[in-house]
Structure formats: C-alpha cells, structure tokens
N, CA and C atoms as an extended XYZ file, in Angstrom:
231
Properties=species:S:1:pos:R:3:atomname:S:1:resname:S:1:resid:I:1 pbc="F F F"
N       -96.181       78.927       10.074 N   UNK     1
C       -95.605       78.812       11.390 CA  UNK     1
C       -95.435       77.337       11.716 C   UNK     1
N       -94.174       76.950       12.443 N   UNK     2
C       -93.886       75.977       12.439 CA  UNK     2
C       -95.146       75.441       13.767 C   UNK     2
N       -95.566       73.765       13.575 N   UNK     3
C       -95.932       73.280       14.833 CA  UNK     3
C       -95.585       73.871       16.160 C   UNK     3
N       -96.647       73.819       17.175 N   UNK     4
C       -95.927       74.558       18.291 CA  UNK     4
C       -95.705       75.882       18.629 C   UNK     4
N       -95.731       76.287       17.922 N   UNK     5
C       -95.468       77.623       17.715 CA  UNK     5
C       -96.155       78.779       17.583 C   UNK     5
N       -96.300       79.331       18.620 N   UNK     6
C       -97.894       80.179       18.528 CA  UNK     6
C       -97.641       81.724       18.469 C   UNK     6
N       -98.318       82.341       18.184 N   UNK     7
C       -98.268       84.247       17.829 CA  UNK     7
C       -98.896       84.841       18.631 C   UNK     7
N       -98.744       85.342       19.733 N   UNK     8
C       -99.594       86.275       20.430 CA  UNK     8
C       -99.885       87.387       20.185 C   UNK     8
N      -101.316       87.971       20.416 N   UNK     9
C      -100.946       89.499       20.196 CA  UNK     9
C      -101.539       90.498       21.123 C   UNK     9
N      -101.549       89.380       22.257 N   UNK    10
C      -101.453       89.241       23.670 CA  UNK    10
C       -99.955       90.004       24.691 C   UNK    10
N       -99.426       91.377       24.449 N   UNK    11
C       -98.476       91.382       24.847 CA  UNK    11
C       -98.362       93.002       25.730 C   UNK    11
N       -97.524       93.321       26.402 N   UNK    12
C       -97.577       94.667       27.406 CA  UNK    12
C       -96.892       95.496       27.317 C   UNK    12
N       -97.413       96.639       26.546 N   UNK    13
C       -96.765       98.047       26.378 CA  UNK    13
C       -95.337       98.009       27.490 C   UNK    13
N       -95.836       97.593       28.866 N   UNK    14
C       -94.860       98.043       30.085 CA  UNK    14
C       -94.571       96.439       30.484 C   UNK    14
N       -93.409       95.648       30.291 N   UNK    15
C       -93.238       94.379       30.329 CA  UNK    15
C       -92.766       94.253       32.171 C   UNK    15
N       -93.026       95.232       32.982 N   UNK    16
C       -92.679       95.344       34.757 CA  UNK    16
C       -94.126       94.887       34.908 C   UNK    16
N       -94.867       95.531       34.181 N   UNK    17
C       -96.407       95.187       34.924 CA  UNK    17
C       -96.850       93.645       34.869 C   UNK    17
N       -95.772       93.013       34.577 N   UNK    18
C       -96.651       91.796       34.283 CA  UNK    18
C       -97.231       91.057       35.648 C   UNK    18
N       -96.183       91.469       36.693 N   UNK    19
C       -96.745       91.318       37.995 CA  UNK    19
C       -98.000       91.922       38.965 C   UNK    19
N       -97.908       92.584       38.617 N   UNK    20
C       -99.124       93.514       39.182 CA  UNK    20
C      -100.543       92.931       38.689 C   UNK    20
N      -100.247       92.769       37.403 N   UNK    21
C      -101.187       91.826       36.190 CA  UNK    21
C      -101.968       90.530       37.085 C   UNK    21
N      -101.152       90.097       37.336 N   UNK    22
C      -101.207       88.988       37.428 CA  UNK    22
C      -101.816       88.376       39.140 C   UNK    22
N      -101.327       89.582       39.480 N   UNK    23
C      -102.202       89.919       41.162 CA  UNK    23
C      -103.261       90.188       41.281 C   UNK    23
N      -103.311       91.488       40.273 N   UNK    24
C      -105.203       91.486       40.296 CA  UNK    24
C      -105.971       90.746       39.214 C   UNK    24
N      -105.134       89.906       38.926 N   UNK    25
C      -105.749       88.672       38.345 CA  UNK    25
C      -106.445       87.630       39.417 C   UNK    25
N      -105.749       87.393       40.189 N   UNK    26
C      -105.860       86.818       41.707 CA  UNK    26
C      -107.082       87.369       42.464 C   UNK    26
N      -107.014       88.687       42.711 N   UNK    27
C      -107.921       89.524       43.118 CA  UNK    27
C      -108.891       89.854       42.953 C   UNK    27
N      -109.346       89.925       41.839 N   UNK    28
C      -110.475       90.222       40.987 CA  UNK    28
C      -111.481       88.760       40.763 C   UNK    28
N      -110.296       87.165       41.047 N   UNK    29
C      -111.145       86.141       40.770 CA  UNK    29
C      -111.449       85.932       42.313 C   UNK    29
N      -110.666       86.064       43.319 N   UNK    30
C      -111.302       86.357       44.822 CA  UNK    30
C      -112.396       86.760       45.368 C   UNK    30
N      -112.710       88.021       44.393 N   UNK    31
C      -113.893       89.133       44.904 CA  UNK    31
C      -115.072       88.109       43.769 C   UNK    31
N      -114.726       87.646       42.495 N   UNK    32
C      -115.853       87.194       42.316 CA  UNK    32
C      -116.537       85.681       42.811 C   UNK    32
N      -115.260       85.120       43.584 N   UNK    33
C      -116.005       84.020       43.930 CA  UNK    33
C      -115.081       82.509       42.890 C   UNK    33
N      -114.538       83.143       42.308 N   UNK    34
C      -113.432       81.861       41.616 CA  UNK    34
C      -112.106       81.356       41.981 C   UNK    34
N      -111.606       79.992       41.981 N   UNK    35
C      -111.006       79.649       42.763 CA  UNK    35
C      -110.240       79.283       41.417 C   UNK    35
N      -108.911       79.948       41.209 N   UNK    36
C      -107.762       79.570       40.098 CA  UNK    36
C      -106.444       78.753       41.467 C   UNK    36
N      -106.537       77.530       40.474 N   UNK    37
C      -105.431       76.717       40.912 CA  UNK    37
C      -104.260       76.969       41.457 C   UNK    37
N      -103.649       76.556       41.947 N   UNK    38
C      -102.396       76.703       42.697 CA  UNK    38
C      -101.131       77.019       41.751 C   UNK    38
N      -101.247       76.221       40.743 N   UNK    39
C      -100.542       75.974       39.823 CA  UNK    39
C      -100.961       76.888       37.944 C   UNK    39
N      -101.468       77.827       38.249 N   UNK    40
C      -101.936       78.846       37.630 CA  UNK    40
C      -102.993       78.280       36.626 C   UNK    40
N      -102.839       76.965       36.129 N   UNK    41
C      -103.561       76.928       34.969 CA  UNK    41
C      -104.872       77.301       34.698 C   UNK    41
N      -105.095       77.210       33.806 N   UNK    42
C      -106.623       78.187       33.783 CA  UNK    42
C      -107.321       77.277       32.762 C   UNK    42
N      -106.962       76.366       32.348 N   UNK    43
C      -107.508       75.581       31.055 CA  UNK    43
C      -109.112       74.580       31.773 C   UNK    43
N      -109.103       74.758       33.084 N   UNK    44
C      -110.428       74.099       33.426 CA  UNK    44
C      -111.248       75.014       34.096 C   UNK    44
N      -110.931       75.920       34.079 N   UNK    45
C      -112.068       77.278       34.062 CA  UNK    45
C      -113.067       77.614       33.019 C   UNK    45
N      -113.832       78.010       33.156 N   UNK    46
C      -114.941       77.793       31.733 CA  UNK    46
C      -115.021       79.506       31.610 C   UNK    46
N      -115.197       79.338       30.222 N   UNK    47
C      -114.757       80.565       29.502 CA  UNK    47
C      -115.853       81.651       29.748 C   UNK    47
N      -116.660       81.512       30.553 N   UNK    48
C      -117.299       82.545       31.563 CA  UNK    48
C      -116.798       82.908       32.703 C   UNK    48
N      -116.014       82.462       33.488 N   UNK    49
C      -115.415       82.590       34.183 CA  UNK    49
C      -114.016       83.636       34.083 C   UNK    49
N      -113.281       82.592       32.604 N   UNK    50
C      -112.149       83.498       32.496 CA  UNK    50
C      -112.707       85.245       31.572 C   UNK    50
N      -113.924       84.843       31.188 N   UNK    51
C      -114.032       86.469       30.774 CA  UNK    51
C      -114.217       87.137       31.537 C   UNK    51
N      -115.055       86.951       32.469 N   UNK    52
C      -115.566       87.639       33.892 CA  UNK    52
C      -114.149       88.229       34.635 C   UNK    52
N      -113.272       87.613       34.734 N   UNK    53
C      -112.028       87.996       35.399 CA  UNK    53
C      -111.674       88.987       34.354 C   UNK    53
N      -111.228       88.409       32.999 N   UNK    54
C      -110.616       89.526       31.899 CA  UNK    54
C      -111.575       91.292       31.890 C   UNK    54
N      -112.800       90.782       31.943 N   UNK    55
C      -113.826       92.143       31.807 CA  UNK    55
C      -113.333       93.223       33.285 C   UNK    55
N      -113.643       92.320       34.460 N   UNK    56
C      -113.141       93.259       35.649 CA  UNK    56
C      -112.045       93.611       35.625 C   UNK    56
N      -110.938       92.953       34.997 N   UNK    57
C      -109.648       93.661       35.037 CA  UNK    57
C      -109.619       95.169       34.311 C   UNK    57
N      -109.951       94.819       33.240 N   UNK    58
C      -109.936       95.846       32.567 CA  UNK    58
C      -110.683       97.048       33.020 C   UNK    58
N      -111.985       96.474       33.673 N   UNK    59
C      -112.677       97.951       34.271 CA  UNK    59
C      -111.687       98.304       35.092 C   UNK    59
N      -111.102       97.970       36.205 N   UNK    60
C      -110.635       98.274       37.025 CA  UNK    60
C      -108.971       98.993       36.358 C   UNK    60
N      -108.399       98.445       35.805 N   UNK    61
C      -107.816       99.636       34.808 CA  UNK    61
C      -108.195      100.742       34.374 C   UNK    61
N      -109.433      100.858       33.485 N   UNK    62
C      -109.703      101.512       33.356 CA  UNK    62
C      -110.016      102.896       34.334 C   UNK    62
N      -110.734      102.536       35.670 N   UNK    63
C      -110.569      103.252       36.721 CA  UNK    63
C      -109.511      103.973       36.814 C   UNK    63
N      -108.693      103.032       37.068 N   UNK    64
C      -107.631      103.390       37.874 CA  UNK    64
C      -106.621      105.044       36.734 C   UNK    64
N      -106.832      104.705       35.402 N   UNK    65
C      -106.751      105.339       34.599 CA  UNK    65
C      -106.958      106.467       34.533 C   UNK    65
N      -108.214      106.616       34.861 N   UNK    66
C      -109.523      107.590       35.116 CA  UNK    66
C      -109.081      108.738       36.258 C   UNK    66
N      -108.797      107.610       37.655 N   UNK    67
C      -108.794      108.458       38.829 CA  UNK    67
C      -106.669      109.317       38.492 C   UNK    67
N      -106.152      109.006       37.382 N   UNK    68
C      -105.165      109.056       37.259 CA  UNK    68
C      -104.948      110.429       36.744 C   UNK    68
N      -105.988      110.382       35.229 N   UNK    69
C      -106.122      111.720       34.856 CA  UNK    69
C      -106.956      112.693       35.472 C   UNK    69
N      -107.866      112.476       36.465 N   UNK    70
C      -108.436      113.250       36.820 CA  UNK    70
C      -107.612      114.053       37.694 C   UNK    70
N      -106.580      113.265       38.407 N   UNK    71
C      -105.622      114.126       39.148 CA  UNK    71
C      -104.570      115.456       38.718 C   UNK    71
N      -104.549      114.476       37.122 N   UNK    72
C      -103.126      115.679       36.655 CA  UNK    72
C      -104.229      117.077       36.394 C   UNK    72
N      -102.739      118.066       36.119 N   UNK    73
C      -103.175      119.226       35.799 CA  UNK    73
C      -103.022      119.704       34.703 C   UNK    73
N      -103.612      120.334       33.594 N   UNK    74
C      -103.123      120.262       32.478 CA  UNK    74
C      -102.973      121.607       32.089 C   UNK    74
N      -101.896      121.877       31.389 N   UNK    75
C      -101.548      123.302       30.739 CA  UNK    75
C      -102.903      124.227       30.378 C   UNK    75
N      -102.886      125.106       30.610 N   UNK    76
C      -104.294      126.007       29.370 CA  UNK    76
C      -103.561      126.671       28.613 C   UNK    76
N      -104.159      126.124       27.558 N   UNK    77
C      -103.404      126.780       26.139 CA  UNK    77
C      -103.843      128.307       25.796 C   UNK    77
C-alpha cells in the first residue's frame, strides 16, 4: 500500500447511519463525563476514554437490538 494510504475495516453495513453514529457518539461521551472537541478530533483523548465511548456504544446497540426483536412476532413453524 502506497504511503498514506490506509485500509479500514472499520466500515457500515447501512452507510445512512453514519449520522446517528456519530450522535450517540456525542451522547454516550456526555453521559460519561467526556468532553470531545469541537472540531471532532479524538487523537488527544486517551485510549480509555475512547474505549469507554466505543464499549457503551455498542451496548447500547446492542439494546436497542434486543428491545427490537423482542417486539417482532415470529411465524410458528
């Protein structure tokens, strides 16, 4: 790979959500007490911090997941 040039594999099934993402990114560092820059960067956050945000997101997905299927109804076979 050329210089510069980086590979993510960092990327979103649903490429609309990236907003929503990115709110309760906001949200989640609110409720714990972290203050992300104005200017988004995150490179002087210490990597307890940014996991702490990454871990709650995901629970909270996960929830949300949860309270998602618990709603549907499913065929009986």
């Amino acid at each position: 790979m050329a210089a510069g040039q980086e590979r993510s594999s960092n990327w979103l099934v649903v490429p609309q959500a990236s907003q929503a993402l990115e709110q309760l990114k906001y949200e989640i560092a609110n409720e714990l007490g972290i203050q992300i820059p104005q200017d988004g960067y995150m490179g002087n956050i210490s990597s307890r911090d940014n996991g702490a945000i990454g871990g709650y997101i995901t629970r909270r997905l996960v929830q949300m997941a949860e309270q998602q299927l618990a709603g549907q109804q499913f065929p009986q076979a």
